[in-house]
Structure formats: structure tokens, C-alpha cells
PLY file of the C-alpha trace (Angstrom):
ply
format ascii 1.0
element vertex 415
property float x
property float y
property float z
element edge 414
property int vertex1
property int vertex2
end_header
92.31 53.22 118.17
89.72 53.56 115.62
86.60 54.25 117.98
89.44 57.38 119.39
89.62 58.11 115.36
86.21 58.26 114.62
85.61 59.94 118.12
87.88 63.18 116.86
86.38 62.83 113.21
83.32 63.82 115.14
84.61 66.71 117.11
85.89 68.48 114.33
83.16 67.57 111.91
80.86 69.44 115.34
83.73 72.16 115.04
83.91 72.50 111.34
79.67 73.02 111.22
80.03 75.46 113.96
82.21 77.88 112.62
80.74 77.33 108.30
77.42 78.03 110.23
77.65 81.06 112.21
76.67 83.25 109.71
74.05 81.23 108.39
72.50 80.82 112.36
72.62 84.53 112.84
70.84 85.38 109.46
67.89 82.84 110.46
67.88 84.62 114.04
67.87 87.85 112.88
65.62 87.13 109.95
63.21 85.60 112.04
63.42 88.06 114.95
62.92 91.17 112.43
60.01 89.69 111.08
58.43 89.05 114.45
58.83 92.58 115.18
56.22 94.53 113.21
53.87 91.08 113.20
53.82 91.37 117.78
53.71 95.37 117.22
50.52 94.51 115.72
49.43 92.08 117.80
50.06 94.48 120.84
47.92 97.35 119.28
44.83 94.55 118.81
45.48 93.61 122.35
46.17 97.09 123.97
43.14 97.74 125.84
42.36 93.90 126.58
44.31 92.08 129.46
42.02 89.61 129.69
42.00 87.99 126.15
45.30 86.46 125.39
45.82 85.44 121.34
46.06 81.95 120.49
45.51 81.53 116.85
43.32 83.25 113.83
39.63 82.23 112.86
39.01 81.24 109.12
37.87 85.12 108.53
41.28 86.55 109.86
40.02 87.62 113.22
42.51 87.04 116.01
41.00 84.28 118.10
41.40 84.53 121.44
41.63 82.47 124.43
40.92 83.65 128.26
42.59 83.92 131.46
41.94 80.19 132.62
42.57 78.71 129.23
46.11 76.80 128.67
47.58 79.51 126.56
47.46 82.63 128.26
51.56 82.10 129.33
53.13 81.72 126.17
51.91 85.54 124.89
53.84 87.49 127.58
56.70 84.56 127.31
56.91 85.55 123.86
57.05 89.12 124.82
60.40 88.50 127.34
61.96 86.59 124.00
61.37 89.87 122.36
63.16 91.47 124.73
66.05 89.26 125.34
66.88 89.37 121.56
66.35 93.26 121.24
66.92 95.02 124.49
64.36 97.05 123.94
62.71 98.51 126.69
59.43 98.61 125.15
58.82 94.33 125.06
59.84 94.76 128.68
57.03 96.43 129.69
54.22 94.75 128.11
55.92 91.69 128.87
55.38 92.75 132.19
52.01 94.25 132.12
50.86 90.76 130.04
52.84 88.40 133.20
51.26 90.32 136.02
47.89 89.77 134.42
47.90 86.27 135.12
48.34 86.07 138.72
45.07 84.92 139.35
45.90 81.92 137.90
48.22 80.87 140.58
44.71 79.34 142.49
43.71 77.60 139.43
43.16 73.94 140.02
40.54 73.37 137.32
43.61 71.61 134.89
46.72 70.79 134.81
48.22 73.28 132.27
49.26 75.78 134.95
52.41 75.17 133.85
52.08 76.34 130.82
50.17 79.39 131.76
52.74 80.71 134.05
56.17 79.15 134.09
55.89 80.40 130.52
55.03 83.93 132.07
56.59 84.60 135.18
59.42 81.99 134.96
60.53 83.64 131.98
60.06 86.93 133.75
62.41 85.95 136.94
65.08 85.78 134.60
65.20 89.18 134.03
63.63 91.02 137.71
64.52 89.48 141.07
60.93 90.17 142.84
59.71 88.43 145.46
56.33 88.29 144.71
56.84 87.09 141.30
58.36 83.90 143.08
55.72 83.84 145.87
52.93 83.43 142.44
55.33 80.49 140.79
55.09 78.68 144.03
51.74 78.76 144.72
51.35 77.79 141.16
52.63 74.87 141.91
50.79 73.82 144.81
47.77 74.35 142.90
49.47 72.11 140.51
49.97 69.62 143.09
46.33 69.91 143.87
45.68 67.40 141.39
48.20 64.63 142.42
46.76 60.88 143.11
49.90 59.21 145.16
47.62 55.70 144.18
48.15 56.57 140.37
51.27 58.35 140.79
50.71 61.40 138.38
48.72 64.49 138.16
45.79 64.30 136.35
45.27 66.21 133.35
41.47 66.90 132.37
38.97 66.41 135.03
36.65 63.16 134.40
35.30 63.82 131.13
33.46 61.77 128.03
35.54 59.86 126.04
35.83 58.59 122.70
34.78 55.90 120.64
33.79 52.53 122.68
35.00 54.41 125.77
32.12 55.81 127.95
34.71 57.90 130.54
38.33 58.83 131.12
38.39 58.55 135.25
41.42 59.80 135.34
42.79 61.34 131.68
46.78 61.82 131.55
48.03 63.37 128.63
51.81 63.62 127.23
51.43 67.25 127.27
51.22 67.23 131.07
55.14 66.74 131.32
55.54 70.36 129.92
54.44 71.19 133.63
56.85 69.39 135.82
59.45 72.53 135.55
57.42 74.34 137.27
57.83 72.02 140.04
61.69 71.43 139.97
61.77 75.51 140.08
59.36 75.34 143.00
61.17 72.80 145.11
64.58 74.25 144.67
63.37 78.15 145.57
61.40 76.54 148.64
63.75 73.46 149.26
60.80 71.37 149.74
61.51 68.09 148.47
57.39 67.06 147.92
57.45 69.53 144.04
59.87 67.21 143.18
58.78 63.96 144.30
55.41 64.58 142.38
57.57 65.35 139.13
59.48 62.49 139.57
56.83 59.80 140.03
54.73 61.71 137.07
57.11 61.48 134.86
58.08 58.07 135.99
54.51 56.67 135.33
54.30 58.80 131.80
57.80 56.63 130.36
56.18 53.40 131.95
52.33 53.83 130.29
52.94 56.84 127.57
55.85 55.62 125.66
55.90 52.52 123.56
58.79 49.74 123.06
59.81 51.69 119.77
59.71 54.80 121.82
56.59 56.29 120.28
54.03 57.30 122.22
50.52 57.54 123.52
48.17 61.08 123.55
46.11 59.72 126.90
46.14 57.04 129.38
43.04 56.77 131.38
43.57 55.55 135.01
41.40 53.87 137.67
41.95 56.49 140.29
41.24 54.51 143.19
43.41 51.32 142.34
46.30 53.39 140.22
45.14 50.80 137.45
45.82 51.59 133.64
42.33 51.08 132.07
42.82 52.75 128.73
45.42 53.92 126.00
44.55 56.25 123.25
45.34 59.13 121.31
42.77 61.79 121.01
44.40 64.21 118.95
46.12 61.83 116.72
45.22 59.96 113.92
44.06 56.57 115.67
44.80 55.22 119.05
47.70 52.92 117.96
49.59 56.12 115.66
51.59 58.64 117.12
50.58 62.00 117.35
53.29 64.67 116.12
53.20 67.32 118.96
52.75 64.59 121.23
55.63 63.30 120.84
57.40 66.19 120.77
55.91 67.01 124.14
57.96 63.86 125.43
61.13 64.78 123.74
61.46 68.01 125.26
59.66 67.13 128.60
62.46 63.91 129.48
64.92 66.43 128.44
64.00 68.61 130.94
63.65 66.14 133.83
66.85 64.88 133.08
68.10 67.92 133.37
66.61 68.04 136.65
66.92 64.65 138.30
70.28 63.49 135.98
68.53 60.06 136.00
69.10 58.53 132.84
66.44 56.60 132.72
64.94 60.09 131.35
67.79 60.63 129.40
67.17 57.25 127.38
63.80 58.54 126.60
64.42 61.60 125.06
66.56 59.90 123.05
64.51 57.05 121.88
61.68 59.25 121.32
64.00 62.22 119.17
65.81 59.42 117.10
61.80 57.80 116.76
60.83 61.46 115.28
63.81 62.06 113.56
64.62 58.62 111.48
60.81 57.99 111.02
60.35 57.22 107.10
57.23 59.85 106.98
59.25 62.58 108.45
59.44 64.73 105.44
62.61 66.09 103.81
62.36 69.95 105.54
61.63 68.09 108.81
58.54 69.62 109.53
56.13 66.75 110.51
52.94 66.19 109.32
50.24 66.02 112.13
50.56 62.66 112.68
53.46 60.18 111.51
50.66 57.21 110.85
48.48 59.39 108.73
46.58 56.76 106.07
48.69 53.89 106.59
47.82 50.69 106.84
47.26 49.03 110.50
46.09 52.52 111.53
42.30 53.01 111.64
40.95 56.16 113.08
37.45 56.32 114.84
36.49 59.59 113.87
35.72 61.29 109.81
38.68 61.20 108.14
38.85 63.66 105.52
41.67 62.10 103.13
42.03 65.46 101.60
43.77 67.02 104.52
45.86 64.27 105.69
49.40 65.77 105.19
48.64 68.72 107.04
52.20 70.10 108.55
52.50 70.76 112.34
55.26 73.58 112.43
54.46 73.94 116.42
55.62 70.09 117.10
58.84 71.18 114.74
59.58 74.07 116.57
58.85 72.25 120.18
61.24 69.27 118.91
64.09 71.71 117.80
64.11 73.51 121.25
64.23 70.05 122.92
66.85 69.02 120.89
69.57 72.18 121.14
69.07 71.03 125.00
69.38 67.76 124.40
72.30 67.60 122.66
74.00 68.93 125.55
73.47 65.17 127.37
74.96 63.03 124.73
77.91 61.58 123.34
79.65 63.31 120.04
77.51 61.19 117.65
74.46 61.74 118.64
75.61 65.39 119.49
76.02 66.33 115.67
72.66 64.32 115.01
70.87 66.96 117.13
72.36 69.96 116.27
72.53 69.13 113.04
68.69 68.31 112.99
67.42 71.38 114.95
69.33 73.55 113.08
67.62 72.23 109.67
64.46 72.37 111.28
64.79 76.17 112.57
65.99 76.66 108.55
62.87 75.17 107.30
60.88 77.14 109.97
62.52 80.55 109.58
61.95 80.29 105.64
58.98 80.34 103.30
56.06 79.01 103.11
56.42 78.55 107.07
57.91 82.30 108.55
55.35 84.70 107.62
57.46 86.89 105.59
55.09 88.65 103.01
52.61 88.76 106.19
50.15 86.22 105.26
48.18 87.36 108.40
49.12 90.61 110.41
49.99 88.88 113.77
51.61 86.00 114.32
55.12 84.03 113.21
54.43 81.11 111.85
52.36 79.50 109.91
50.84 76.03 109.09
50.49 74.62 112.27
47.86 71.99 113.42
45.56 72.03 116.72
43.38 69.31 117.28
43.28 67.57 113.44
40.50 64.91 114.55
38.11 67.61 115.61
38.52 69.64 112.66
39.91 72.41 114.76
42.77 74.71 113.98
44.18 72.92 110.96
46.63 74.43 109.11
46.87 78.02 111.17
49.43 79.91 113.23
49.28 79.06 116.97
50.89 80.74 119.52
52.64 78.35 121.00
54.07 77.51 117.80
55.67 81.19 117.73
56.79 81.09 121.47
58.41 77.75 121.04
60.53 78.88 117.84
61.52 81.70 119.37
62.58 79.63 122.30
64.27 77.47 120.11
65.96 80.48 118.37
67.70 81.42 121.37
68.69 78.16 122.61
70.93 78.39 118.86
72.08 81.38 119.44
73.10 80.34 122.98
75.22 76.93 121.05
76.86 79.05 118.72
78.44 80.96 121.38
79.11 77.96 122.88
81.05 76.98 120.68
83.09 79.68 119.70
0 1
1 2
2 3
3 4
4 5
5 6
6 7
7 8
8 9
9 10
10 11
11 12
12 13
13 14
14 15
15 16
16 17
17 18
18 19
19 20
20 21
21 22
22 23
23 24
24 25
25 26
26 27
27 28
28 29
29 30
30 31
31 32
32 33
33 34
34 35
35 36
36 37
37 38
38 39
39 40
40 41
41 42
42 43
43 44
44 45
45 46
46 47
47 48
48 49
49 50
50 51
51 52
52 53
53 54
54 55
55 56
56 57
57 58
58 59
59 60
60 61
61 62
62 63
63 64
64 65
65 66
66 67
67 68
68 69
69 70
70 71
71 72
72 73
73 74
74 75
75 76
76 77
77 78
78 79
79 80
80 81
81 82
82 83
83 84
84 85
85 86
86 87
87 88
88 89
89 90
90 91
91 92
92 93
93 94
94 95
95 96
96 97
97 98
98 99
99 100
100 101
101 102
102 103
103 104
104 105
105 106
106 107
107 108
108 109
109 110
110 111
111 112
112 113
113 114
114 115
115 116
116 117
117 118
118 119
119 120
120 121
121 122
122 123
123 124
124 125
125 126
126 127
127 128
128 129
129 130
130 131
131 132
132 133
133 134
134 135
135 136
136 137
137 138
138 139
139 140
140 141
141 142
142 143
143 144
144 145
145 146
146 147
147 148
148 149
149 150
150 151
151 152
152 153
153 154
154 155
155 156
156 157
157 158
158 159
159 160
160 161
161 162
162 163
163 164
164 165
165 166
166 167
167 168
168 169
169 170
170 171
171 172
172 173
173 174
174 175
175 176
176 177
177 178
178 179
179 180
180 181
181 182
182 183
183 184
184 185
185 186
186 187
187 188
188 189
189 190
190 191
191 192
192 193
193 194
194 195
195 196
196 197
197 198
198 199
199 200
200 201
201 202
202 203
203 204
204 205
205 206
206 207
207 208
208 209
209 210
210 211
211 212
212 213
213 214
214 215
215 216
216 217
217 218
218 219
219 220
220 221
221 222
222 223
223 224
224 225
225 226
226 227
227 228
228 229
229 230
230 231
231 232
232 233
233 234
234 235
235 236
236 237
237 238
238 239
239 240
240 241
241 242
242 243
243 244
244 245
245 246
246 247
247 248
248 249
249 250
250 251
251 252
252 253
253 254
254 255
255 256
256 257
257 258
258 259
259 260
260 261
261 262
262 263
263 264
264 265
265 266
266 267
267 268
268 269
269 270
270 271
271 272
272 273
273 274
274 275
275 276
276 277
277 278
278 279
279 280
280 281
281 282
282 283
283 284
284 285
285 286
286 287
287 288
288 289
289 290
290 291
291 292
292 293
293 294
294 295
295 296
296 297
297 298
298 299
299 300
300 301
301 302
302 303
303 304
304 305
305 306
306 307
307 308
308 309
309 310
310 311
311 312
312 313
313 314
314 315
315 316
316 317
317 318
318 319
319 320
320 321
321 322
322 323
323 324
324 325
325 326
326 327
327 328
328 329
329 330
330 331
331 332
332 333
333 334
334 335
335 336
336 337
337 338
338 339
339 340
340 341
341 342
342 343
343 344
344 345
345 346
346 347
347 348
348 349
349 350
350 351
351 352
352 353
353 354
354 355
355 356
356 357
357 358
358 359
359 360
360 361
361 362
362 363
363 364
364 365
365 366
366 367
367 368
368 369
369 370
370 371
371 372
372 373
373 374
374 375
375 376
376 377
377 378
378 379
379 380
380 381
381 382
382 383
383 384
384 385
385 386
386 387
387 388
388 389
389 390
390 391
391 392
392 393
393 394
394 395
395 396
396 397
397 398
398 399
399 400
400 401
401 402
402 403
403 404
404 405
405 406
406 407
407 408
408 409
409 410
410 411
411 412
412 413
413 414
């Protein structure tokens, strides 16, 4: 009798912040959508007679910085062109988005890495949502054979970077996997079910498989890389590159794995996944050195004890925000939250919406524009190397707006 109590308490308590919030969710949507407007009209006038430079982030003098066609984020640009359009109907984001999509189809042969996932499920998977074309399908598919490209059956997982120089007392990853790489598996689910051949998924499966055995720790936090012997399948090595030492857990990492096992669940309904995105969210959400807005810093170890980095640590820039693993974590969690019981339910609504507050507020939405071009700001690349700390990054943009209409989708839900 009590658990049915406390089970109703919870309903309407989910009810109650539903309806008291509906205003406030479509004021952050629109707030932040209006403000991306004249920021991406900008962006499209620097990037008008270019298709072959996609934006990424800004240099220290303001410039744009760009990335090219075979770099891993050329998708989210025309992905963040389709949100545009989704949210404002306007015909005009529809055709760049477009133009930008179709400009990657070369990239459906690219082998050279593993973000090909990124690059064009981000592109032309948000674009089949909107045209029915063929073709467009025919590119995602071969996408992911070229994905597939870089499968080892004896390790069980695509590999991520080719065999590259490590760090520290490492010599050589053989065969680098990184957390990130289960960001790419979608495009595998999409490309068995369109094709109904069951070898997409299998891959996806047994990656993402071998990423909760190796990647994620007892306490559900998580590795950056694990380095595999490629002929035996053995795990050699465990670290965390962009993090702040090998034993710490890396910010965007681990929202990488909350919103990847989200999305295999979704997929597979085993919930084996399902128990990881949820002992990786509650990890990032309950973590004592999550601040107060939510908005991690780089790394939840940063300077404490037990966690010794390898690398120059400048102790003046260690609470340096990451506002793209926020925004990453509060998409993951409005789909998350569909998977759970009524508890944890509120606990991930609740949290993504405070996050997407924080995020669609000063000092992180570029209101007074800070910089001409992109939506958010104070994000954090690669920390470590003392590269893109505390700038806007696209992906940071593309997965807040991503996350803005996942809220927007809940709200209607339910009402």
C-alpha cells in the first residue's frame, strides 16, 4: 500500500511539474531558438561561398575555425541547420540544410575513422526525416559499410583511430577504442532495419557490448580509450586521453555513454544497456563536483587527490565548464527517461530540464553575442592538449538544440 502511495505521489508530482512548467519550457525554447537565429544567419553568410569548410569552433582572434570534409564535425553544421527548420518552418534553413547534407556525400567511402557517424547520421539522417529520397538512404547505407570497414570480429568493436602514438609510458595504441565511438552505432541500427541485414546490427551489438565490459567502471564511470591487441582481442591498456588522468572520468566522455546505451537500448531493448545509462546518468548527476547549474566541469576528478595527470597541468584553468557534455547529457536524458520507472522518471526530467535552464541562460547562451556565430559558449575540447578550452563548439550547439526539441517533444507528451 505505501510503495502504490508513493508510486501516485510520483505521478502527480511528474504531472504537477509538467503543467507549472510549460510556460517556462517554451520561453527557454523560444529564447534559445530566437537567439540562434541571427547568430546561424551569420554563420551562413561566412560560409556562403565555402562547401567545403564546415565551422567547428572560433580561434583565440575571433576567426571562425574551421574543420574539413573528412574531419569528425562536418555533420553536425547541416544537422543544426534541419533543427532550424523543424523549430521555424522556414523554408530558408531547408535549403541550406540541404545544400550543407548533400555536400558530404563523399564521405560515405570514408574509412580513415570511425566518426562517420557523426559526420552523416547527423546530416542525412536528420535530413530523411523530412524528404523521402532514395539516394539519401542509398549514402546512409554505404556509410555504414564503410563504418563496418573497421570491425575486428577477434576484438569485437570497431576501432576508432588508426594505430597511432600514445601517451605517457605507452609507446602505441594497436587498436584505440574510444567512448565516443558509441555515438556511431545508430547509424548502424538505421542501416540494418532500411536493408534488413542483420550484420549492421550485430557489429553494434558486440561494440557496444565490449564498450560496457572494458569502458565503464564498477561505479559506472568510465574510461576515454581502451587499447586492444588486435590479433588476440586482448585488453592491453586503459586510459583517458582527454581527461584529467587515466583513472578520472572525463565529462563528455561520459556523457557519450549516457546517451550512446540510451540509444542501443532503444534499439536492442536489452537491459543490460538500459542499466548502463542509468548507472552512468545517476554517476554524472549525484557526483559531489557536479556543480549547482549542472554544467560539468571538464573533468569530475579535476585536482583531487588519487588523480595524477601525466601531462602540464595548469591549476589555473582547472574548473573549466564543458557546456557540450551538459547539453549531450540533457538530450540523453529526455530519452532516457522514457525507459524508467516514475522515480527515476522525475530525476531525469527534472535534471535535463535544469540543465537546458542553465544552458539557455547567461553566461552560457550567447545572448549579448559574445561572438557573431555560434550558441553557446564555454565549452571544452581537448583540456590536456591545451586545445579549445573554454570556446563554443559546434557540437555543443547541435546537441542543445537537439536536446531542445526532445523537451518540447515531453511537454506535449504530457499534455
Amino acid at each position: 500500500m505505501n510503495n502504490f502511495f508513493i508510486f501516485i505521489c510520483l505521478l502527480l508530482m511528474i504531472a504537477t511539474m509538467s503543467c507549472d512548467s510549460q510556460q517556462k519550457n517554451e520561453t527557454l525554447i523560444e529564447r534559445s531558438f530566437n537567439t540562434a537565429i541571427p547568430l546561424y544567419d551569420n554563420l551562413l553568410k561566412t560560409t556562403a561561398e565555402n562547401l567545403e569548410d564546415y565551422p567547428h569552433s572560433l580561434y583565440p582572434d575571433g576567426s571562425i575555425k574551421y574543420l574539413q570534409i573528412d574531419e569528425w564535425t562536418g555533420g553536425f553544421w547541416p544537422g543544426i541547420l534541419w533543427y532550424m527548420y523543424e523549430y521555424t518552418e522556414d523554408e530558408k534553413w531547408k535549403a541550406e540544410a540541404i545544400k550543407w547534407t548533400e555536400s558530404l556525400a563523399s564521405n560515405q567511402y570514408n574509412t580513415a575513422h570511425h566518426d562517420i557517424g557523426f559526420m552523416m547520421y547527423c546530416s542525412y539522417g536528420n535530413a530523411i526525416r523530412f524528404l523521402d529520397d532514395p539516394n539519401y538512404t542509398e549514402i546512409l547505407v554505404q556509410s555504414a559499410k564503410s563504418l563496418c570497414e573497421r570491425y575486428n570480429k577477434q576484438v569485437g568493436s570497431i576501432q576508432s583511430w588508426n594505430t597511432r602514438k600514445s601517451k605517457g609510458e605507452i609507446n602505441t595504441w594497436e587498436f584505440p577504442v574510444i567512448m565516443d565511438n558509441m555515438m556511431n552505432l545508430e547509424l548502424l541500427f538505421y542501416a540494418s532495419k532500411v536493408t534488413k541485414d542483420s550484420s549492421f546490427r550485430d557489429i553494434a551489438i558486440s561494440h557496444a557490448l565490449q564498450t560496457m565490459t572494458h569502458h565503464v567502471r564498477p561505479d559506472y564511470s568510465s574510461f576515454h580509450v581502451v587499447n586492444y591487441d588486435p590479433k588476440t582481442g586482448k585488453t592491453l591498456h586503459k586510459q583517458t586521453l582527454q581527461g584529467f588522468s587515466d583513472n578520472s572520468t572525463w565529462a563528455r566522455g561520459q556523457a557519450w555513454g549516457i546517451y550512446g546505451f540510451t540509444m542501443v537500448y532503444r534499439e536492442t531493448k536489452d537491459r543490460r544497456f538500459l542499466s548502463t545509462a542509468i548507472g552512468m546518468a545517476d554517476f554524472f548527476l549525484d557526483h559531489p563536483q557536479l556543480p549547482a547549474d549542472k554544467i560539468p566541469y571538464w573533468d569530475f576528478n579535476v585536482g583531487e587527490e588519487g588523480y595524477d595527470p601525466d601531462w602540464d597541468y595548469r591549476k589555473e584553468m582547472e574548473v573549466s565548464r564543458d557546456a557540450s557534455a551538459a547539453a549531450i547529457t540533457a538530450s540523453a536524458l529526455l530519452e532516457l527517461c522514457k525507459y524508467v520507472d516514475a522515480e527515476k522518471q522525475y530525476k531525469y526530467e527534472s535534471a535535463a530540464y535544469d540543465i537546458l535552464s542553465a544552458l539557455a541562460s547567461e553566461p552560457y547562451l550567447n545572448i549579448e553575442h559574445t561572438n557573431p556565430y555560434y550558441l553557446l559558449k564555454h565549452s571544452t575540447g581537448n583540456f590536456p592538449s591545451n586545445n579549445e578550452v573554454d570556446v563554443p563548439l559546434i557540437y555543443a550547439d547541435y546537441y542543445f538544440l537537439e536536446a531542445l526539441h526532445r523537451l518540447q517533444q515531453r511537454k506535449k507528451d504530457n499534455t
